[in-house]
VMD Tcl script that draws the C-alpha trace (Angstrom):
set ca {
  {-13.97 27.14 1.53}
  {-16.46 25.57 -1.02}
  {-18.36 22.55 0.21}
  {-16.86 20.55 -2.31}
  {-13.48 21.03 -0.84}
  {-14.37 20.48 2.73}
  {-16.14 16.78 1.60}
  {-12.66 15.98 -0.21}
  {-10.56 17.45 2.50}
  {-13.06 15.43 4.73}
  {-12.59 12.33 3.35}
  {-8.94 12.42 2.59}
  {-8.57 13.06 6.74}
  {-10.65 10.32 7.27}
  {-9.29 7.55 4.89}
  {-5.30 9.13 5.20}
  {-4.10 5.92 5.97}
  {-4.59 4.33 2.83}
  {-2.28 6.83 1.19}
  {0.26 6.24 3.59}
  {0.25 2.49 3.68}
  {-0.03 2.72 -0.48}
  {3.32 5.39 -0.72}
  {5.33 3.10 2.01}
  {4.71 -0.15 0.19}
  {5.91 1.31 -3.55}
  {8.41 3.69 -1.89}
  {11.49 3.10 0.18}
  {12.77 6.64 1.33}
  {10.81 9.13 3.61}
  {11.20 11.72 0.63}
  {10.07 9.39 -1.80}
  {7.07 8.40 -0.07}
  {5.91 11.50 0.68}
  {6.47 12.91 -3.08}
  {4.30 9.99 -3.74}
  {1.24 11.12 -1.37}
  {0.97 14.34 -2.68}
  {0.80 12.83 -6.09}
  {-1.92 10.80 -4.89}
  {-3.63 13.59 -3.18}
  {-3.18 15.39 -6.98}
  {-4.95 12.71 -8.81}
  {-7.68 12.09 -6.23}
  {-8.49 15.75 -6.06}
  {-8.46 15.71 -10.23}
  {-10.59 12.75 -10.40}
  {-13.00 13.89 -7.30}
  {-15.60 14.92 -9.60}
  {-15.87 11.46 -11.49}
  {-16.36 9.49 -8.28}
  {-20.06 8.85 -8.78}
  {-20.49 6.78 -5.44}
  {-20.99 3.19 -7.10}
  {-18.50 2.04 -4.40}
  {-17.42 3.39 -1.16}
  {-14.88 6.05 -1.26}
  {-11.94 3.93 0.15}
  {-12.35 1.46 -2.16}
  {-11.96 4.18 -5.19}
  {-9.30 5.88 -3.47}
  {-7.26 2.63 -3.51}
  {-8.32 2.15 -6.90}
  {-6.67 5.85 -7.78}
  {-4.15 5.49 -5.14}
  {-2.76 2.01 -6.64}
  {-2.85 3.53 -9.96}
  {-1.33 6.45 -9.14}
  {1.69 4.97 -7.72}
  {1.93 2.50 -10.59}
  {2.53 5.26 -13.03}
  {4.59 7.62 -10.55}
  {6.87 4.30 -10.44}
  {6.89 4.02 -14.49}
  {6.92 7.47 -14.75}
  {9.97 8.28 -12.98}
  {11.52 4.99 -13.45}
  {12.90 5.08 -10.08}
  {14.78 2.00 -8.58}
  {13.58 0.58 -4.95}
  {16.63 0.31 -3.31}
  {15.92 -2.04 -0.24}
  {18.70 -1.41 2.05}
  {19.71 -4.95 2.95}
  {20.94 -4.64 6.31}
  {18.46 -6.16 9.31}
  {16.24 -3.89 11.59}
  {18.26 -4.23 15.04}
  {17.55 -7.02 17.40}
  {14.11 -7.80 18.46}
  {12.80 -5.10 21.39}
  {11.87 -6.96 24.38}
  {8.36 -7.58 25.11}
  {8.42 -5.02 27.60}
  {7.94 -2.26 24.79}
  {5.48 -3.26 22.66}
  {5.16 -0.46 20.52}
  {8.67 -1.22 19.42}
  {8.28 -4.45 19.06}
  {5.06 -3.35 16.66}
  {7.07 -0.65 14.86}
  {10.34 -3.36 14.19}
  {7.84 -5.99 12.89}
  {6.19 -3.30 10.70}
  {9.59 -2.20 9.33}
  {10.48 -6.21 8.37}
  {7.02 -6.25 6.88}
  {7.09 -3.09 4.47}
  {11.52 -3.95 3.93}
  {9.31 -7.60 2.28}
  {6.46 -5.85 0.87}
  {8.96 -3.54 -1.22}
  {10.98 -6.44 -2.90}
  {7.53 -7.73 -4.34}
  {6.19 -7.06 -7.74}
  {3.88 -4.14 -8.34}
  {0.81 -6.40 -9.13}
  {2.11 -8.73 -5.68}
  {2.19 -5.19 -3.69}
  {-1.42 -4.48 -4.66}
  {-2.62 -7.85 -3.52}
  {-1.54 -7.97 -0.33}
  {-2.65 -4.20 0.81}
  {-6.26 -5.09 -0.56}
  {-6.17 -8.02 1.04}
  {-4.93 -6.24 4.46}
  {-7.60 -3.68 3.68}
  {-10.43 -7.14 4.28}
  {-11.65 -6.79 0.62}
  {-13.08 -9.77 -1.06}
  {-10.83 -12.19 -3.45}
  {-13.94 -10.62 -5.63}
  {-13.14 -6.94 -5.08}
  {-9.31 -7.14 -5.03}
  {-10.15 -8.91 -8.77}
  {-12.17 -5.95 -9.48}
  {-9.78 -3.42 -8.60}
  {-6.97 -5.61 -10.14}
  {-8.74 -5.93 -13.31}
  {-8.36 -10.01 -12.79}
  {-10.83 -12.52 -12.62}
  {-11.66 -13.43 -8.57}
  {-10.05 -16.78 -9.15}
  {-6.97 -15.26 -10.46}
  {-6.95 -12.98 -7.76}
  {-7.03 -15.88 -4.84}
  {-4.14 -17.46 -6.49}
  {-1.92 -14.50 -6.90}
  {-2.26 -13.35 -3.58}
  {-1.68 -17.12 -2.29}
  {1.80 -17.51 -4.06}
  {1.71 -13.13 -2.81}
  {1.60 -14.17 1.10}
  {4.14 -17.45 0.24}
  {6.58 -15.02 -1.19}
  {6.06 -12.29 1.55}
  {6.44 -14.82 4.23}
  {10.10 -16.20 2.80}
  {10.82 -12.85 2.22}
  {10.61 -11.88 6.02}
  {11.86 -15.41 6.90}
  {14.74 -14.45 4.76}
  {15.55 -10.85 6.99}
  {15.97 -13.11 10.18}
  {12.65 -12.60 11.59}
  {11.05 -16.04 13.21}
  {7.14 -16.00 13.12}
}
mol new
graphics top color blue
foreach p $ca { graphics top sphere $p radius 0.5 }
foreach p [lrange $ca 0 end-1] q [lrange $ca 1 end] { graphics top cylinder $p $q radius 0.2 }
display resetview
C-alpha cells in the first residue's frame, strides 16, 4: 500500500467519529447513515490531495464531511422521517450505559428535526470549536455564528423537552 493511502487510511481511523456523528445527525435510518459515510469517505479521499495542512485535519474533514452531507441531502432529496414515537422509559441508574445510549437517542431524534445550517452548529460546537471557527467553517461572520447556535441549543433543548425527556 502507497504511503499516501496508509496517512489517509490513518487518519480516517483516527478521526472516524466525526463521520459517524456527521451521517447520524443528517440521517435517520442505519442504511441511510451508512450510505452517507461512505460518501464522505469518497469525497475526503477525492479531495485528500488539496488538504494543504492550513488547519488540522479534523477541522477539514468536518468542513468536507458537513458539505458532503449537505449535497448527499439535496442530491437525493431524501425526507428525514423522525419516527415520533418516545425511546422507552428511562433505564435505571443502575445501567448507565443505557441510560447514556437512551439520552443519546433523544439527542440525535432532536438534532434531526433541526435545519441543516442548525445541525452544523451544534456538532461544531460539540466538537469545542470557537464561535470564530464554527463561522469559518459556516461561511458566517463569528457574531452570526454565536447567535445561531444560541437560538440552535434553545430549539434543541424544546425539542428534547418536547420527546418527554426532563433535564
Amino acid at each position: 500500500m502507497k504511503s499516501k493511502e496508509k496517512e489517509f487510511l490513518a487518519l480516517i481511523t483516527s478521526n472516524k467519529g466525526i463521520i459517524r456523528k456527521v451521517s447520524r445527525t443528517y440521517m435517520d435510518t442505519p442504511d441511510d447513515q451508512a450510505d452517507l459515510e461512505q460518501e464522505i469517505i469518497y469525497q475526503l479521499w477525492k479531495s485528500f490531495d488539496s488538504f494543504q495542512q492550513q488547519s488540522s485535519f479534523s477541522t477539514w474533514m468536518y468542513r468536507v464531511a458537513l458539505n458532503t452531507a449537505l449535497v448527499f441531502f439535496k442530491k437525493d432529496r431524501r425526507k428525514i422521517i423522525v419516527q415520533e414515537e418516545p425511546p422507552p422509559d428511562m433505564p435505571s441508574d443502575e445501567n448507565p450505559t443505557a441510560v447514556k445510549e437512551l439520552q443519546l437517542a433523544h439527542f440525535y431524534r432532536a438534532v434531526q428535526k433541526l435545519e441543516r445550517i442548525e445541525k452544523a452548529l451544534v456538532l461544531l460546537h460539540l466538537e469545542n470549536y470557537s464561535h470564530k471557527e464554527i463561522g469559518e467553517n459556516l461561511g458566517i461572520s463569528e457574531g452570526n455564528a454565536r447567535i445561531k447556535l444560541s437560538r440552535a441549543k434553545e430549539k434543541l433543548k424544546t425539542l428534547i423537552k418536547q420527546q418527554g425527556y426532563e433535564f
